[in-house]
C-alpha positions in Angstrom: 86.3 84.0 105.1 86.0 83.9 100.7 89.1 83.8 98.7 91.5 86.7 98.7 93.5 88.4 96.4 97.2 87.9 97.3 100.3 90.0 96.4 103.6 88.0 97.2 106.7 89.6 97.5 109.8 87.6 97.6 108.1 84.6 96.9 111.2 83.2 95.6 113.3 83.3 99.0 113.4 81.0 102.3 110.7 82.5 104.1 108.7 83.1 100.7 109.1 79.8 99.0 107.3 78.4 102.1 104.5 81.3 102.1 103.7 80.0 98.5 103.4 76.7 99.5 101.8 76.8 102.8 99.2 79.5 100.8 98.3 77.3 97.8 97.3 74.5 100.7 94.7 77.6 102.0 91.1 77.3 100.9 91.4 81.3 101.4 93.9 82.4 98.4 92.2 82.6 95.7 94.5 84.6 93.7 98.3 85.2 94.4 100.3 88.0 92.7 103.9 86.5 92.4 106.8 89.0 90.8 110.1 87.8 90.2 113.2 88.8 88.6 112.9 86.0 85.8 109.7 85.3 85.1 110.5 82.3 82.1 113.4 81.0 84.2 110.7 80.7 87.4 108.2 78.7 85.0 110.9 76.8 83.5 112.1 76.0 87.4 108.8 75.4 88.7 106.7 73.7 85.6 104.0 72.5 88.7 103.6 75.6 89.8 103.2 77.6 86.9 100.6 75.4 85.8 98.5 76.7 88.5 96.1 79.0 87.4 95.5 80.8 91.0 99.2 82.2 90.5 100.1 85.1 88.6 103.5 85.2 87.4 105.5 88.8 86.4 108.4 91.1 86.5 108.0 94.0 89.3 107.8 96.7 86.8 105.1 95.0 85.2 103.8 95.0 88.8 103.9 98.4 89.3 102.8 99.0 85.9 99.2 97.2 86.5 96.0 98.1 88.3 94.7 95.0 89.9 92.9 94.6 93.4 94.6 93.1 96.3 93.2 92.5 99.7 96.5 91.7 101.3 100.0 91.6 101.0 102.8 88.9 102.4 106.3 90.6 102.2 109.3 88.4 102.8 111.7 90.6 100.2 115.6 90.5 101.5 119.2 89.8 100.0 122.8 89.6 101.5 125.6 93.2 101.6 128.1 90.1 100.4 125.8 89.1 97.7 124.3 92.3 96.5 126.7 95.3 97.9 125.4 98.1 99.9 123.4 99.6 97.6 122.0 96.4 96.0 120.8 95.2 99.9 119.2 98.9 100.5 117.5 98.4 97.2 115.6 94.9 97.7 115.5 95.1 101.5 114.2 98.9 101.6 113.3 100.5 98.0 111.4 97.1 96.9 109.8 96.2 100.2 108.1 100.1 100.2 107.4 100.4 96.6 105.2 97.0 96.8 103.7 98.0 99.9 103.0 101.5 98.3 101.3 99.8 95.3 99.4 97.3 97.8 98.0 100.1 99.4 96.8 101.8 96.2 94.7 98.7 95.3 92.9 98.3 98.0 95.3 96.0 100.5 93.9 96.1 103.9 96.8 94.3 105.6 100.5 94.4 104.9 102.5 92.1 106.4 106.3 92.0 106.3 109.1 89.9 107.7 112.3 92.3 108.8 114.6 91.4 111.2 115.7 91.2 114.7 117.4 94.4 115.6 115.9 96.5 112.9 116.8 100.1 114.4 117.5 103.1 112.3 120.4 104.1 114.3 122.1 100.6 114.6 125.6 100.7 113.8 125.0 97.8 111.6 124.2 98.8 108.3 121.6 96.1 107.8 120.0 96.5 110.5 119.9 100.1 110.1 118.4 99.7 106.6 115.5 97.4 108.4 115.0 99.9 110.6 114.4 102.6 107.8 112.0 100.1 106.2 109.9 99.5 109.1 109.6 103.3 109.7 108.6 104.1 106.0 105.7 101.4 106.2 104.7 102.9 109.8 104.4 106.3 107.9 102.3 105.4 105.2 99.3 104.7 107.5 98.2 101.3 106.5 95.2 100.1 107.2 97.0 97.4 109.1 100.9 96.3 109.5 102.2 93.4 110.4 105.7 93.1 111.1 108.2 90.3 111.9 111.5 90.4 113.5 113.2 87.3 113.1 116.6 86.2 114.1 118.5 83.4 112.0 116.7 81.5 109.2 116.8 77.5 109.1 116.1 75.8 105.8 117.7 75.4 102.3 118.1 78.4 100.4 119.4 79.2 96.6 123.0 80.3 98.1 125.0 78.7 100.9 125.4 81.1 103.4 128.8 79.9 105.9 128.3 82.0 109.0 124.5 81.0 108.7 124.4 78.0 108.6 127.1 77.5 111.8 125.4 80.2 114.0 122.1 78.0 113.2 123.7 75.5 114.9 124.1 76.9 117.8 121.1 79.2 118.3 118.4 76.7 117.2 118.3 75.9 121.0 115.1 77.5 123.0 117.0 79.0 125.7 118.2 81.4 123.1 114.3 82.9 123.4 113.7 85.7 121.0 117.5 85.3 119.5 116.9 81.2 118.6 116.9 80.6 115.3 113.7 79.3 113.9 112.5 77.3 110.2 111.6 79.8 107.2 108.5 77.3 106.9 107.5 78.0 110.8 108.0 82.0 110.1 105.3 80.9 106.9 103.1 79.2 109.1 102.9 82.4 111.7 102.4 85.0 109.1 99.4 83.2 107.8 98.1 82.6 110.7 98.4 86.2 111.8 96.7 87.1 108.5 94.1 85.0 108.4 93.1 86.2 112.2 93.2 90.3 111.0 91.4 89.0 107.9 88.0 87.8 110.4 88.4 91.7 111.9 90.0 90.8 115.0 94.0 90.6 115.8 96.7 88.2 117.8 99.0 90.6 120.0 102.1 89.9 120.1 103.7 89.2 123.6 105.1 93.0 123.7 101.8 94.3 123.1 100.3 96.3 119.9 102.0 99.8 118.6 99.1 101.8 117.2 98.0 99.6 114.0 101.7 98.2 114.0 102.4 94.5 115.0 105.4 93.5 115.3 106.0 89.7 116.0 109.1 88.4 117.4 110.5 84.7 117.9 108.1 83.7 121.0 105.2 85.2 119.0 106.3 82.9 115.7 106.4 79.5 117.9 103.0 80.3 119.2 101.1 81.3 116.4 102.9 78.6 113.8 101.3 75.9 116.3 97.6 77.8 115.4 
């Protein structure tokens, strides 16, 4: 397979810190669209990384603004209600996820792939996991060539912000008897969406253990173990 053209969404999180990492390692991405928030206080943060000419660092609207092709497209775009509110989480964890999707698609992306959560249902009586649940349903409609999604549970590793009932319920659920509830590394999560990718990529796919739906895969916790050991 040649060198792709990347977009990476939430490159700045967990899951997406380790995607950029793991991805610059590739011999595959050639290119990596990275918007942030901040795109002098990234540089200033990461003087290595900016340095690297394969990544291309701007603000979302500029994103949206531009016409640039993109083969594929690694979504790992999510906040906190405590952090961000209500209407802040529904923003980043729905409106942002499907507007960078939406622009994927119109430049060309032939795989999407997105990590949601466990419990993503529209009718949850959770209000996180109901706005997961809308997200995943606005990607299904938008008939993407192909849709890769990934239903976490907890997230081990260091993020930004210290996050109490995190880090103790980690703790606990890090155990394999937990199956598709353990908690798992955002860098084994990384690891399992490339992977993935780079299997679609050579036109064929790895099912995960529940089985395909339509063009939509969705990957759970066994899934992650076994394809972050490919």
């Amino acid at each position: 397979m040649g060198t792709r053209r990347l977009l990476l969404a939430g490159g700045t999180g967990l899951i997406g810190r380790a995607l950029l990492d793991n991805l610059l390692l590739s011999d595959w991405a050639g290119h990596i669209v990275l918007p942030v928030r901040q795109p002098q206080q990234w540089r200033r943060a990461y003087p290595q990384l900016a340095a690297d000419k394969r990544i291309q660092v701007l603000t979302y609207d500029e994103l949206f603004a531009s016409q640039q092709p993109v083969d594929l497209m690694f979504c790992a775009l999510g906040t906190t209600q405590a952090k961000a509110g209500k209407a802040g989480l529904r923003q980043v964890d729905y409106q942002l996820v499907v507007d960078c999707a939406a622009w994927a698609k119109q430049q060309g992306a032939e795989l999407v792939s997105v990590v949601s959560a466990l419990g993503a249902n529209r009718r949850s009586p959770f209000f996180y996991n109901r706005v997961k649940g809308d997200m995943e349903q606005a990607l299904e409609q938008m008939n993407l060539p192909r849709l890769q999604i990934w239903q976490p549970s907890l997230l081990l590793g260091e993020r930004d912000e210290f996050r109490l009932a995190e880090h103790l319920s980690g703790w606990i659920l890090r155990l394999p008897l937990f199956g598709n509830v353990q908690a798992l590394a955002g860098e084994r999560i990384a690891r399992a969406m490339i992977a993935a990718a780079s299997v679609s990529e050579s036109g064929s796919e790895i099912e995960p253990e529940s089985g395909p739906e339509s063009s939509v895969m969705r990957y759970r916790v066994r899934d992650i173990k076994r394809l972050a050991r490919v």
